[in-house]
C-alpha positions as CSV (number, residue, x, y, z in Angstrom):
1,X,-26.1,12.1,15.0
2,X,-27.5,8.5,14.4
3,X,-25.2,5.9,15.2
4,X,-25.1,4.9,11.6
5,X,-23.4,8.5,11.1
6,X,-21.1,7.8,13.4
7,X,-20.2,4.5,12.9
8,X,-19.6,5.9,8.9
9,X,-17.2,8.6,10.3
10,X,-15.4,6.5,12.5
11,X,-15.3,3.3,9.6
12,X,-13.5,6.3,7.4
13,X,-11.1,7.4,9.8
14,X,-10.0,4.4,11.2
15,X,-9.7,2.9,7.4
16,X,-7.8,5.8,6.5
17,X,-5.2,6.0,9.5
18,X,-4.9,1.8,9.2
19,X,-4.3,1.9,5.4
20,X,-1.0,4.4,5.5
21,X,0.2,3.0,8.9
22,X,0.1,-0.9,7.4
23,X,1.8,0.4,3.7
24,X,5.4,0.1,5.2
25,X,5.0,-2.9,7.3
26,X,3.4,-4.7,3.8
27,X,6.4,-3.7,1.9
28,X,8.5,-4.7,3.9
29,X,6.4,-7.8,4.3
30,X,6.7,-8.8,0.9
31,X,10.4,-7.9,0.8
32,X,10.8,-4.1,-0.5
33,X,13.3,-3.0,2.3
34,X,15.5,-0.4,3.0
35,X,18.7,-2.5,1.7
36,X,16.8,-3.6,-1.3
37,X,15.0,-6.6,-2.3
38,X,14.9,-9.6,-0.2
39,X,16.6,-12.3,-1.3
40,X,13.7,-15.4,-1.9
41,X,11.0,-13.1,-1.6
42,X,7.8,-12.1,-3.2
43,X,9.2,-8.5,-4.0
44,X,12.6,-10.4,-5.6
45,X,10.6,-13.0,-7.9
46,X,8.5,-9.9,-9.0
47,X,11.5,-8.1,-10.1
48,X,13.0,-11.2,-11.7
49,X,9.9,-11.8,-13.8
50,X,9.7,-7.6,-14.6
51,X,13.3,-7.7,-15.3
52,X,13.0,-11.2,-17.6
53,X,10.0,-9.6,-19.9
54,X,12.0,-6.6,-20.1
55,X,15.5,-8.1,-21.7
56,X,17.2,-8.2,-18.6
57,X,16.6,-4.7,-17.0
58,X,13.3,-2.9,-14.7
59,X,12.7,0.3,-16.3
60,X,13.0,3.4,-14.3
61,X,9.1,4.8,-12.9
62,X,8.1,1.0,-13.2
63,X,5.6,-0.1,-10.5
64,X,8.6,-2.2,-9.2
65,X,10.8,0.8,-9.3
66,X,8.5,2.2,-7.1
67,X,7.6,-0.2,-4.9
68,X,11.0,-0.5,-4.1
69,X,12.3,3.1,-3.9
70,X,9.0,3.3,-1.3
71,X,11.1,0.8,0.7
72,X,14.1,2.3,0.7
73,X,13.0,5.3,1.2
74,X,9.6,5.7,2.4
75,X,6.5,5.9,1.1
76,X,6.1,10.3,-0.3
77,X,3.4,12.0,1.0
78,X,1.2,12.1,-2.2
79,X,1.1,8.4,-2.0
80,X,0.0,8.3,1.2
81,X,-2.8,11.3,0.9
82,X,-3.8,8.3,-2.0
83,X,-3.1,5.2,0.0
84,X,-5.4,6.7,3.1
85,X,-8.0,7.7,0.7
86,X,-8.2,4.7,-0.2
87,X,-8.1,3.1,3.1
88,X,-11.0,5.3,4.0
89,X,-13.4,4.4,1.5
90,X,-12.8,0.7,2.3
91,X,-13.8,1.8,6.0
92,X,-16.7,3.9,4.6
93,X,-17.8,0.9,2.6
94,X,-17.3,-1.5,5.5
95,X,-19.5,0.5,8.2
96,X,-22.4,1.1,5.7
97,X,-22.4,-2.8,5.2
98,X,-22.9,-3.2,9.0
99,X,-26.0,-0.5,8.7
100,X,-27.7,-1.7,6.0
């Protein structure tokens, strides 16, 4: 195996496992946390301008419904399956840069 192989494999892997293990920490980053919004964060002036275009309300299966039910609850597996895939082809992408 040449070491751009190898260096494709490990760009995947290592994009894949950093992508679903930094999803929580960014949530709760931004202020989708297990009590709810933050107050005075990013996440809280999201829902306010959601909530604001909406009349007043976020509508169930929003992507701010489910940003924060991913907080409280944890992200579900099936995001994560896409969240890693994702995470992987920006490894993939980053490790053929570096052997082209």
């Amino acid at each position: 195996m040449d070491t751009c192989t190898l260096l494709a494999f490990v760009g995947t892997g290592a994009g894949a496992v950093t992508a679903v293990a930094a999803a929580p920490l960014v949530l709760g980053a931004v202020g989708f946390t297990a009590g709810g919004v933050a107050a005075g964060s990013s996440a809280a002036s999201l829902m306010s301008a959601v909530a604001a275009a909406n009349g007043g309300g976020v509508a169930a299966g929003s992507l701010v419904a489910g940003l924060q039910a991913a907080g409280a609850a944890g992200i579900p597996a099936a995001a994560n399956a896409i969240i890693g895939t994702l995470g992987g082809a920006a490894g993939a992408a980053l490790s053929s840069y570096y052997c082209s």
